[in-house]
mmCIF file of the N, C-alpha and C atoms, coordinates in Angstrom:
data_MODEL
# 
_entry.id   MODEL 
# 
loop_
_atom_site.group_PDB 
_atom_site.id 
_atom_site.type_symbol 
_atom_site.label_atom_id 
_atom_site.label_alt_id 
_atom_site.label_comp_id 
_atom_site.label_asym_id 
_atom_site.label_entity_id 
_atom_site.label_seq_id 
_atom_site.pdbx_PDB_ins_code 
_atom_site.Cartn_x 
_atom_site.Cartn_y 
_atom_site.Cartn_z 
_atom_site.occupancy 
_atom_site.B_iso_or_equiv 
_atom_site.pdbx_formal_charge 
_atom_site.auth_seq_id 
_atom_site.auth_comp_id 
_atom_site.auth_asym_id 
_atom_site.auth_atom_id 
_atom_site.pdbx_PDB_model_num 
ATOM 1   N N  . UNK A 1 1  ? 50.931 -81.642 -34.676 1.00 0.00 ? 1  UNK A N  1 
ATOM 2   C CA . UNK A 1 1  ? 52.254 -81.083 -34.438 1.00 0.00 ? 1  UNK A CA 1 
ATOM 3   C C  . UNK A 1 1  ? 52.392 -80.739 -32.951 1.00 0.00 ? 1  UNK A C  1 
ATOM 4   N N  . UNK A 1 2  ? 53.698 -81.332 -32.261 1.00 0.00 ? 2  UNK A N  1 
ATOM 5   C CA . UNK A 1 2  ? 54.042 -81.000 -31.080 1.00 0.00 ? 2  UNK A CA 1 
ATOM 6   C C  . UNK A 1 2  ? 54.631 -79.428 -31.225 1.00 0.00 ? 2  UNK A C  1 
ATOM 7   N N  . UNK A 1 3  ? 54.193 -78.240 -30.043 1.00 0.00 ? 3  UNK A N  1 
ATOM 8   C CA . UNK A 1 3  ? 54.136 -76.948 -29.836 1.00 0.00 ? 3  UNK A CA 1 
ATOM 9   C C  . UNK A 1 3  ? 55.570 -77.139 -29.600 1.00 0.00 ? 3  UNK A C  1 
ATOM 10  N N  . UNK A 1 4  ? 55.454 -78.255 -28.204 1.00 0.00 ? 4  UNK A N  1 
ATOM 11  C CA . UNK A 1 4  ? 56.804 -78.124 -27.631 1.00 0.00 ? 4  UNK A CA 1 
ATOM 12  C C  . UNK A 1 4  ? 58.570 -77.651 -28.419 1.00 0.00 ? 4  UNK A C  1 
ATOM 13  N N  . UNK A 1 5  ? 58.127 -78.930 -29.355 1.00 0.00 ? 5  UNK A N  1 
ATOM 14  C CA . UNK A 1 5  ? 59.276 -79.399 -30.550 1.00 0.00 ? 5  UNK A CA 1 
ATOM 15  C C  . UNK A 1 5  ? 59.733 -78.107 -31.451 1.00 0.00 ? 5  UNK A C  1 
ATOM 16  N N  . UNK A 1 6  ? 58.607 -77.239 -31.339 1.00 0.00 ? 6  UNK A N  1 
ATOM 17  C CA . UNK A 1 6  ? 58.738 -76.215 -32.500 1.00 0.00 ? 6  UNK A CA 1 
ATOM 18  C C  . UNK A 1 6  ? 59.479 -74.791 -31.437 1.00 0.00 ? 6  UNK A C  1 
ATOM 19  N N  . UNK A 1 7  ? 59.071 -74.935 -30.341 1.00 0.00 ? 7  UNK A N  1 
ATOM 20  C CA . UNK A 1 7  ? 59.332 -73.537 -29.512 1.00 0.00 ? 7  UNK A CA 1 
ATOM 21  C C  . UNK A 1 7  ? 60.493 -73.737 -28.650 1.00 0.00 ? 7  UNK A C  1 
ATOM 22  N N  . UNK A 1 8  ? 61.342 -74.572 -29.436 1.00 0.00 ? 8  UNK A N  1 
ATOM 23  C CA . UNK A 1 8  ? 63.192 -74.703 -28.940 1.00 0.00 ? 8  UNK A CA 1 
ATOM 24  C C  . UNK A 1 8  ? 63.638 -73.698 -29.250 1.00 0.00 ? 8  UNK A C  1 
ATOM 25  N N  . UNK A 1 9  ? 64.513 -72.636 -28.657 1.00 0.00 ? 9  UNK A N  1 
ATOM 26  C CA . UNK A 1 9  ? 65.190 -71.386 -28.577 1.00 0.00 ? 9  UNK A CA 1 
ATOM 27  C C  . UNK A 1 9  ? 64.504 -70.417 -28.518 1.00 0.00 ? 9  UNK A C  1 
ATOM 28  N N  . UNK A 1 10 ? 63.068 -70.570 -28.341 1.00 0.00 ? 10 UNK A N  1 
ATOM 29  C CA . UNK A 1 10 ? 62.664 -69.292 -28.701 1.00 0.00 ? 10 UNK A CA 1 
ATOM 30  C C  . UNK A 1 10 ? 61.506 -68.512 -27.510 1.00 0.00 ? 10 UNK A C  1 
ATOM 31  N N  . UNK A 1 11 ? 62.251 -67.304 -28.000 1.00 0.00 ? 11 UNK A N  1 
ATOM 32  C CA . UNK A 1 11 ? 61.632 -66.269 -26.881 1.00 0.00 ? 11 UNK A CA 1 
ATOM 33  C C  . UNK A 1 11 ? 60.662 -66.520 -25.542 1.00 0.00 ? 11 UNK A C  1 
ATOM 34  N N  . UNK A 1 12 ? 61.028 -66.059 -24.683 1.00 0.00 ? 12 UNK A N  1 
ATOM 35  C CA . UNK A 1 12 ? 59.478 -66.334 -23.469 1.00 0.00 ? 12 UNK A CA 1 
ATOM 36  C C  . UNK A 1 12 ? 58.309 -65.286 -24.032 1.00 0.00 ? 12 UNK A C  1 
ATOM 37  N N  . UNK A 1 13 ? 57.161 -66.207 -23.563 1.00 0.00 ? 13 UNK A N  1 
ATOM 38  C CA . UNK A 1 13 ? 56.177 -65.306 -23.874 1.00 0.00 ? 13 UNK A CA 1 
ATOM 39  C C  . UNK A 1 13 ? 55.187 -64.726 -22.893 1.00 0.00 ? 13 UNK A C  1 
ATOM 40  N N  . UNK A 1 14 ? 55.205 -63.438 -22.340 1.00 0.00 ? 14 UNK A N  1 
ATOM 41  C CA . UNK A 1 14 ? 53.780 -63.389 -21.243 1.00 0.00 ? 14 UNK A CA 1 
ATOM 42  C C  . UNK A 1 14 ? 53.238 -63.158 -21.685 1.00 0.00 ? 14 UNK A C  1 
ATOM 43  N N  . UNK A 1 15 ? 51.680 -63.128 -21.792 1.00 0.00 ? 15 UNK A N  1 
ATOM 44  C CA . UNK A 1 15 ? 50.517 -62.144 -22.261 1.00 0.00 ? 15 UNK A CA 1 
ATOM 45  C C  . UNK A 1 15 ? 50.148 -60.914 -20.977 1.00 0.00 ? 15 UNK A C  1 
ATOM 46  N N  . UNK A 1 16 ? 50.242 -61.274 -20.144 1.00 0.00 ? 16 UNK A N  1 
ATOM 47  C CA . UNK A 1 16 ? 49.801 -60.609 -19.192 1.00 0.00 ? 16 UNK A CA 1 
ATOM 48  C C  . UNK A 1 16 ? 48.037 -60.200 -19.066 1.00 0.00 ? 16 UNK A C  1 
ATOM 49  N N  . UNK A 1 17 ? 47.602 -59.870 -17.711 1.00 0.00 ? 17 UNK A N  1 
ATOM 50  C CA . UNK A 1 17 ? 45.682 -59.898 -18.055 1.00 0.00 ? 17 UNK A CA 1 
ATOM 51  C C  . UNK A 1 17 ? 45.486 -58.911 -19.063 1.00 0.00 ? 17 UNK A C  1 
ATOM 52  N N  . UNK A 1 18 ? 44.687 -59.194 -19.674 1.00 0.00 ? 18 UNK A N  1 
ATOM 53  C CA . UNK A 1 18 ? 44.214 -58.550 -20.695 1.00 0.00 ? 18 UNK A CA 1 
ATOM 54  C C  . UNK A 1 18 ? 41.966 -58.278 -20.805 1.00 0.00 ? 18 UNK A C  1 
ATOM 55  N N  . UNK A 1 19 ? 42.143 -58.805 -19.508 1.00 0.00 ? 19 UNK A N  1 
ATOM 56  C CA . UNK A 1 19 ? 40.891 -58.199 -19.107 1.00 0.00 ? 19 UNK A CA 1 
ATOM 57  C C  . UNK A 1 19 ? 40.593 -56.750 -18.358 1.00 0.00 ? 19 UNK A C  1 
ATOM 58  N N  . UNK A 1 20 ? 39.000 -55.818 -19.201 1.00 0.00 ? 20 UNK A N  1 
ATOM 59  C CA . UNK A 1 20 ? 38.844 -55.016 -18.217 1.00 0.00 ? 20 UNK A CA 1 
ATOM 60  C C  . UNK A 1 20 ? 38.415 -55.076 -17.248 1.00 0.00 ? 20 UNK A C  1 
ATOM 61  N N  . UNK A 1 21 ? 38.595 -54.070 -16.263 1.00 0.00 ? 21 UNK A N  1 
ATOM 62  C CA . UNK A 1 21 ? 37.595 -53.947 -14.875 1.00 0.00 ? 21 UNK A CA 1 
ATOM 63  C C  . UNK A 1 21 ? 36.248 -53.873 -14.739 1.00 0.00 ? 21 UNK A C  1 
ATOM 64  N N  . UNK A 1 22 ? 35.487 -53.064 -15.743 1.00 0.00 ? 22 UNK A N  1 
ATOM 65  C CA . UNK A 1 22 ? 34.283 -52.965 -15.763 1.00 0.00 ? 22 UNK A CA 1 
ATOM 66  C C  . UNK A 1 22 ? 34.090 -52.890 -17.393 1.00 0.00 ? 22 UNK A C  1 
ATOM 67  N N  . UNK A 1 23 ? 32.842 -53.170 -17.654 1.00 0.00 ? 23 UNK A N  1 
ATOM 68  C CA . UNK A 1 23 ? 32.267 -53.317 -18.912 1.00 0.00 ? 23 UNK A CA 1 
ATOM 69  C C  . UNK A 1 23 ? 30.533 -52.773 -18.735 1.00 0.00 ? 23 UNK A C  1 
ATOM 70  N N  . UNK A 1 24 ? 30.278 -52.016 -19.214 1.00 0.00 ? 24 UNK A N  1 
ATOM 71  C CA . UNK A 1 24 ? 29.029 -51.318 -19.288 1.00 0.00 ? 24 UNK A CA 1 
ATOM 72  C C  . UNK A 1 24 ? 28.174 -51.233 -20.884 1.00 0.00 ? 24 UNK A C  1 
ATOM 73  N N  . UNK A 1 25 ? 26.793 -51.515 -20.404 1.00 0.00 ? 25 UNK A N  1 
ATOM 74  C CA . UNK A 1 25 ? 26.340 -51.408 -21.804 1.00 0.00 ? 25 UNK A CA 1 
ATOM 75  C C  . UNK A 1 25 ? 25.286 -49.633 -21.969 1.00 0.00 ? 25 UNK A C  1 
ATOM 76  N N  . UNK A 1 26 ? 25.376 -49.119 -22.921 1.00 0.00 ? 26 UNK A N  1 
ATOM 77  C CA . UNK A 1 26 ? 25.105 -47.887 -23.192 1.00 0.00 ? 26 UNK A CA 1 
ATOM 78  C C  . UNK A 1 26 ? 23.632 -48.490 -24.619 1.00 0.00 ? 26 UNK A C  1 
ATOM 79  N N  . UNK A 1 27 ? 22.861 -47.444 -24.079 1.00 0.00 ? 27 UNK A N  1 
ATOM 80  C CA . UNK A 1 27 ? 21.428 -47.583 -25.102 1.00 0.00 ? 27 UNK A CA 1 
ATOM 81  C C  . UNK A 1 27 ? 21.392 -46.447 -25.697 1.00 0.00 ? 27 UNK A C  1 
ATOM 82  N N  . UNK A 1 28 ? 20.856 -45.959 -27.381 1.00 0.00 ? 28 UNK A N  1 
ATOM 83  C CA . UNK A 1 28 ? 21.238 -44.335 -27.773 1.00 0.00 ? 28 UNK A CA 1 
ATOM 84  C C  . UNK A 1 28 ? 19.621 -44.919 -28.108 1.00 0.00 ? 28 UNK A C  1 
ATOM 85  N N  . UNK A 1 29 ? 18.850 -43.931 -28.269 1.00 0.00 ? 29 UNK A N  1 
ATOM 86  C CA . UNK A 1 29 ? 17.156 -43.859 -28.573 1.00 0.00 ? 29 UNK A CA 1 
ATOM 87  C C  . UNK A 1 29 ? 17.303 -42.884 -29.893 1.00 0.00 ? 29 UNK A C  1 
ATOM 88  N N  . UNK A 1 30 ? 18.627 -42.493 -30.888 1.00 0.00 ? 30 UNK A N  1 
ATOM 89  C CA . UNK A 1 30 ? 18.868 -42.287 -31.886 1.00 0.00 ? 30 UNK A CA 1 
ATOM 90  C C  . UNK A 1 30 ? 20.109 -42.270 -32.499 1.00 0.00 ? 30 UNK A C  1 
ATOM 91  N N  . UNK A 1 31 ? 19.678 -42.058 -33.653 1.00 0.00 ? 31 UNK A N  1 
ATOM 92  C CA . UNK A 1 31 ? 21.332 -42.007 -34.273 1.00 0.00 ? 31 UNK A CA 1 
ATOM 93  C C  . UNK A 1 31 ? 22.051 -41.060 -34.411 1.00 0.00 ? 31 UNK A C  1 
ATOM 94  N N  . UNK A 1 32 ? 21.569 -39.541 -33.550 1.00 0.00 ? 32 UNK A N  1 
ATOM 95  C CA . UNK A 1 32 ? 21.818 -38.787 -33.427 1.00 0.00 ? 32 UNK A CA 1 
ATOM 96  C C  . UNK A 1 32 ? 22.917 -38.732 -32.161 1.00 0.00 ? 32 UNK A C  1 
ATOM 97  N N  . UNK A 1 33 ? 22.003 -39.176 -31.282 1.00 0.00 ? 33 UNK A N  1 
ATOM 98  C CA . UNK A 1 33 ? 22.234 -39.378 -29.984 1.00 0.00 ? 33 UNK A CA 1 
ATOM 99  C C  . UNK A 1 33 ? 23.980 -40.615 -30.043 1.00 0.00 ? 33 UNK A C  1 
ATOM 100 N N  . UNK A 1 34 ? 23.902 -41.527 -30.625 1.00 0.00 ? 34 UNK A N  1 
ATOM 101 C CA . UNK A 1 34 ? 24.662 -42.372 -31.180 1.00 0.00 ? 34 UNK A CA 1 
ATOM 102 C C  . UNK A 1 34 ? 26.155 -41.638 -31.661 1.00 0.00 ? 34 UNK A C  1 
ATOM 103 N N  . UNK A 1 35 ? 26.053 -40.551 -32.440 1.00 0.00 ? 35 UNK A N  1 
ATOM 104 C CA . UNK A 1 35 ? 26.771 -39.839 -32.697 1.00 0.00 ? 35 UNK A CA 1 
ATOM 105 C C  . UNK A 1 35 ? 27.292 -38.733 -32.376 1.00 0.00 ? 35 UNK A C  1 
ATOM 106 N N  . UNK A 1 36 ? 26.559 -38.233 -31.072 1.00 0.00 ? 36 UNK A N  1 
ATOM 107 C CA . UNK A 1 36 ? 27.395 -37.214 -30.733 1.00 0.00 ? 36 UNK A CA 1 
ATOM 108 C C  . UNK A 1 36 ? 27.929 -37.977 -29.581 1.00 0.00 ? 36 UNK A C  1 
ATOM 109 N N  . UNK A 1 37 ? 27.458 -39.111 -28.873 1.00 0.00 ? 37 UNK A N  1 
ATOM 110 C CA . UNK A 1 37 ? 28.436 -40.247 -28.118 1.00 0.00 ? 37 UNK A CA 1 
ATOM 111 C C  . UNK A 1 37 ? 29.700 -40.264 -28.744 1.00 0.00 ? 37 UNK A C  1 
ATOM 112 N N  . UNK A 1 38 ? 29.528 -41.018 -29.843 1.00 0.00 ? 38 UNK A N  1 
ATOM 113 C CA . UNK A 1 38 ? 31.124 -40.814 -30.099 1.00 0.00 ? 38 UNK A CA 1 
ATOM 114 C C  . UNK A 1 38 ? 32.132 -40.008 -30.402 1.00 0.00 ? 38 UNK A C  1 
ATOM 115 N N  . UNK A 1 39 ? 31.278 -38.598 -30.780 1.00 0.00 ? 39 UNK A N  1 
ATOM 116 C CA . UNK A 1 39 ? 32.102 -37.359 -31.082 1.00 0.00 ? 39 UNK A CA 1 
ATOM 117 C C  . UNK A 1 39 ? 32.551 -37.229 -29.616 1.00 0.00 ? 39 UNK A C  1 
ATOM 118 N N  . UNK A 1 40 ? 31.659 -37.589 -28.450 1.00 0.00 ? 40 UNK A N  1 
ATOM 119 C CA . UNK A 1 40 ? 32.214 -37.229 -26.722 1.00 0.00 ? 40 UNK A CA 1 
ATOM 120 C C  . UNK A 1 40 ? 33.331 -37.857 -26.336 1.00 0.00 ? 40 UNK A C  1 
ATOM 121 N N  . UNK A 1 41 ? 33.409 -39.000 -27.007 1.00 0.00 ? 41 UNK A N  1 
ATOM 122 C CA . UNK A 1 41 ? 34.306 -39.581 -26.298 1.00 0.00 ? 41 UNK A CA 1 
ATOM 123 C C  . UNK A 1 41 ? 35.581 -39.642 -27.206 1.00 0.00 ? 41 UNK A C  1 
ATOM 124 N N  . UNK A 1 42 ? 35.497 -39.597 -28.501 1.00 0.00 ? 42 UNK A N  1 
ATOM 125 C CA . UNK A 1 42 ? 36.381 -39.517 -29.619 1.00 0.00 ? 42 UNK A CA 1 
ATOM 126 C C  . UNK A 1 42 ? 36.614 -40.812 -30.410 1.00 0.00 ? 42 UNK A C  1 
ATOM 127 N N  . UNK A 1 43 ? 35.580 -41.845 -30.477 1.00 0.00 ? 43 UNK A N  1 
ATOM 128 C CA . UNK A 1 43 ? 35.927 -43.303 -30.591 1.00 0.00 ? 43 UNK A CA 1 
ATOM 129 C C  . UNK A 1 43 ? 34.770 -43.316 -31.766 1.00 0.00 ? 43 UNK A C  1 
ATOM 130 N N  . UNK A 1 44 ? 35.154 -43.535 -32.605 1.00 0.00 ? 44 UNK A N  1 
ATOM 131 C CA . UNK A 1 44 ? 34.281 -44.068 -33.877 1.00 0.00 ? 44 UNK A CA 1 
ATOM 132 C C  . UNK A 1 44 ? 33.023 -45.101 -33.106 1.00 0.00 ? 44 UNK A C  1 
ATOM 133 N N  . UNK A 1 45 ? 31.845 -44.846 -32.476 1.00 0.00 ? 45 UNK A N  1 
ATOM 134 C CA . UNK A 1 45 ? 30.476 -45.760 -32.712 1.00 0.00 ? 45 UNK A CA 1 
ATOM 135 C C  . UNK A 1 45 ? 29.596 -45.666 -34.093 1.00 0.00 ? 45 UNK A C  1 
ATOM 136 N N  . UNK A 1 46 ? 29.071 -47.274 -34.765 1.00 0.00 ? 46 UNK A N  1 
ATOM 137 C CA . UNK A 1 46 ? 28.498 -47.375 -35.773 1.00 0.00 ? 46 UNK A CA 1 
ATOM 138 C C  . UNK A 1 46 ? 27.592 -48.485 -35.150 1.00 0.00 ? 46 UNK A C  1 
ATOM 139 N N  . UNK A 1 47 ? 26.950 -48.449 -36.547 1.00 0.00 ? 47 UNK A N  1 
ATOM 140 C CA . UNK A 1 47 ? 25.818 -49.813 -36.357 1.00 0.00 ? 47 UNK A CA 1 
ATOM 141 C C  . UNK A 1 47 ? 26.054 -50.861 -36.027 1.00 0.00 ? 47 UNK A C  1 
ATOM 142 N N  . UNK A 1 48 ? 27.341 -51.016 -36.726 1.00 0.00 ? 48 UNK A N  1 
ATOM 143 C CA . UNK A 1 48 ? 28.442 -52.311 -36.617 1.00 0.00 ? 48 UNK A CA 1 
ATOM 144 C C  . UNK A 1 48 ? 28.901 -52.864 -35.396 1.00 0.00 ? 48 UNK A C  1 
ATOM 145 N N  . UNK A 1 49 ? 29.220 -51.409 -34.624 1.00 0.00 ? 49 UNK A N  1 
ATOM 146 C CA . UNK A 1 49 ? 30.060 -51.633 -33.413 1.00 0.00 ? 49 UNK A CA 1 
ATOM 147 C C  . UNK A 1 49 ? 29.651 -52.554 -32.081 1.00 0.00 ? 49 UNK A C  1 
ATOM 148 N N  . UNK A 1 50 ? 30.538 -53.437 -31.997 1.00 0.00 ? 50 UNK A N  1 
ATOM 149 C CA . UNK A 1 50 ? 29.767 -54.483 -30.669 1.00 0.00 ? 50 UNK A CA 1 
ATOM 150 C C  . UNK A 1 50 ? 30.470 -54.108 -29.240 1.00 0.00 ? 50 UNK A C  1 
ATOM 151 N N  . UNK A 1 51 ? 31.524 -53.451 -29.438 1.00 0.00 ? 51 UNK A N  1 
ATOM 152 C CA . UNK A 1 51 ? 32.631 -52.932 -28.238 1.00 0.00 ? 51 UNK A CA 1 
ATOM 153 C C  . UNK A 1 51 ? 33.606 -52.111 -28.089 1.00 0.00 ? 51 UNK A C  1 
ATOM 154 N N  . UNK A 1 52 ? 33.873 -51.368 -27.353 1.00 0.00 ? 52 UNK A N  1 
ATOM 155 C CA . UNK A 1 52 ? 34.868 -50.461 -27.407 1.00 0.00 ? 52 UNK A CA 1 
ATOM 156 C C  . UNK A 1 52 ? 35.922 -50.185 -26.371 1.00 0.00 ? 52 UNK A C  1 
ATOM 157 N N  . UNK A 1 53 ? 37.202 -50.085 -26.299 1.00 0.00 ? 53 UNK A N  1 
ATOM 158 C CA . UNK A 1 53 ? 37.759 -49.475 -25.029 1.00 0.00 ? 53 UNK A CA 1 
ATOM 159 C C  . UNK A 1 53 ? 37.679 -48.100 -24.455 1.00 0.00 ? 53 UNK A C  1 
ATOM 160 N N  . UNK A 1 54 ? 37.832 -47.664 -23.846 1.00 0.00 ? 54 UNK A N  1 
ATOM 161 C CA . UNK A 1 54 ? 38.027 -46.630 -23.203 1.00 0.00 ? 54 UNK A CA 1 
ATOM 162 C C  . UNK A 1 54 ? 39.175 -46.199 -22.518 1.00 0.00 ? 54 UNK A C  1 
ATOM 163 N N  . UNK A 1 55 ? 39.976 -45.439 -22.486 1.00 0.00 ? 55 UNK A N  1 
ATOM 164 C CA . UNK A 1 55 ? 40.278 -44.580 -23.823 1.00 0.00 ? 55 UNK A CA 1 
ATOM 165 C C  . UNK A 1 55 ? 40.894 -45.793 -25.022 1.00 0.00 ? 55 UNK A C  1 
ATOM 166 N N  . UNK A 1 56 ? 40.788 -45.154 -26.223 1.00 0.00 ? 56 UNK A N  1 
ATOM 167 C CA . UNK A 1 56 ? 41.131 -46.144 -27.578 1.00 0.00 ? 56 UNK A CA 1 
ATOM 168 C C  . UNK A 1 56 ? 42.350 -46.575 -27.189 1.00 0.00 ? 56 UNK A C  1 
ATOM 169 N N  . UNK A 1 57 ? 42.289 -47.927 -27.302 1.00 0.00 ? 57 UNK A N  1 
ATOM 170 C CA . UNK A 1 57 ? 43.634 -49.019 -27.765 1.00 0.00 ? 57 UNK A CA 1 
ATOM 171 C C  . UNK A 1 57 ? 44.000 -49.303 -28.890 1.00 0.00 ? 57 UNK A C  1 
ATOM 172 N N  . UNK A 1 58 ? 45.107 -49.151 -28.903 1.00 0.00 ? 58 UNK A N  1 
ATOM 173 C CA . UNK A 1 58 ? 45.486 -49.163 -30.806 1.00 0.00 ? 58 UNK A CA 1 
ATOM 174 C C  . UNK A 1 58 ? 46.134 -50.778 -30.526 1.00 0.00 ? 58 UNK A C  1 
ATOM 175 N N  . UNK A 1 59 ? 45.690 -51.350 -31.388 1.00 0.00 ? 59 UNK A N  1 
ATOM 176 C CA . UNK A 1 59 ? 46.285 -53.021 -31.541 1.00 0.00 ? 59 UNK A CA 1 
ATOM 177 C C  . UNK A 1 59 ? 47.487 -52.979 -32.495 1.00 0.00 ? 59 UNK A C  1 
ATOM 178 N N  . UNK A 1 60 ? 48.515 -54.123 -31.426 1.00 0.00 ? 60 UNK A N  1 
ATOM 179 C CA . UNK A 1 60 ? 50.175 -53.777 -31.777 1.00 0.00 ? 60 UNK A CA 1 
ATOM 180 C C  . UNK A 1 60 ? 49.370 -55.096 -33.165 1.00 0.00 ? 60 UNK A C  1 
ATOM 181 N N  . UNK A 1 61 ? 50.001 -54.836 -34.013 1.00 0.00 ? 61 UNK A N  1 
ATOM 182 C CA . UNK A 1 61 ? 50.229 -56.115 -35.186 1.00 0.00 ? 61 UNK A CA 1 
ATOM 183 C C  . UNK A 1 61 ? 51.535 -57.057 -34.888 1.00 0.00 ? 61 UNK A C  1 
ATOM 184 N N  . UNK A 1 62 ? 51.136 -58.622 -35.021 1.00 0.00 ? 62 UNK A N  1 
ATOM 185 C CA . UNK A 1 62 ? 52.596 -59.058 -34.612 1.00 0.00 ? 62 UNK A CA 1 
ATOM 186 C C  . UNK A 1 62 ? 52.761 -59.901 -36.132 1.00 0.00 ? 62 UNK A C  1 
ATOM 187 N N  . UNK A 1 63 ? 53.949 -59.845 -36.220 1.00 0.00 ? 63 UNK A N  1 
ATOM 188 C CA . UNK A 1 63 ? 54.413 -59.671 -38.051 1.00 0.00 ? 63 UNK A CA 1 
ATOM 189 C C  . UNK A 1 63 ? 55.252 -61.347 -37.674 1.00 0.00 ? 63 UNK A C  1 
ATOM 190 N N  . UNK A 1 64 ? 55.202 -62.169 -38.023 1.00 0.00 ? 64 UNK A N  1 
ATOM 191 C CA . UNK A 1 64 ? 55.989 -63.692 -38.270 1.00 0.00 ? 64 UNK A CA 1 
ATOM 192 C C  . UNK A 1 64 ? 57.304 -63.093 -38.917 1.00 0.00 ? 64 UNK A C  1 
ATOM 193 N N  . UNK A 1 65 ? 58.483 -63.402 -38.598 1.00 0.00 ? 65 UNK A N  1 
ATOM 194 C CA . UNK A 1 65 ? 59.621 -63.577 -39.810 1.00 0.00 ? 65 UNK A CA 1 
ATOM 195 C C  . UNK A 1 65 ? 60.022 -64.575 -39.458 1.00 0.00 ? 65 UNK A C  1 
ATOM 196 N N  . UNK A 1 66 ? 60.372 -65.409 -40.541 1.00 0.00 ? 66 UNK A N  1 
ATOM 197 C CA . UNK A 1 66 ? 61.005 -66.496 -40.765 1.00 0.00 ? 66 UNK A CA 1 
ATOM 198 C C  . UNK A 1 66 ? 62.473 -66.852 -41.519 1.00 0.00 ? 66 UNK A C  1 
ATOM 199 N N  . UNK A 1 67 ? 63.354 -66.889 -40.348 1.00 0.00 ? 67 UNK A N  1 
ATOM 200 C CA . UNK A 1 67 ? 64.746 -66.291 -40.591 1.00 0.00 ? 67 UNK A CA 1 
ATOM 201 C C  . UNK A 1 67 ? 65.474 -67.564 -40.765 1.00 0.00 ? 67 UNK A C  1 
ATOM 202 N N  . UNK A 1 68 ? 65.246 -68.621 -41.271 1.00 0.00 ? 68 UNK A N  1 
ATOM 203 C CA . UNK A 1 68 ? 65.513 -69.932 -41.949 1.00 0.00 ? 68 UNK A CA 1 
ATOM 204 C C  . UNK A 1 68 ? 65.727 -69.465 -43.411 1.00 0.00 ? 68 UNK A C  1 
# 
């Protein structure tokens, strides 16, 4: 499918940069330590966690309507 063909009338789009300035990696020597990190900063860290912003970014949701 041509993009082009489909994006007749419709909206401009910027993204604008969406990169940070700096990116740092942090080591906790417990899970104690782990957790009062994130109580400091106010950002949920888990086991899980691979990245975080600083201060929290809440992600806009972008919703499709299809007005056909």
């Amino acid at each position: 499918m041509d993009w082009k063909k489909e994006w007749i009338d419709m909206p401009e789009f910027v993204q604008g940069n969406q990169e940070s300035i700096k990116g740092v990696t942090v080591h906790f020597e417990t899970l104690e330590d782990m957790e009062e990190f994130s109580r400091l900063i106010g950002i949920t860290v888990t086991m899980k966690t691979k990245g975080i912003f600083f201060p929290k970014k809440t992600i806009e949701k972008t919703v499709y309507i299809d007005e056909s």
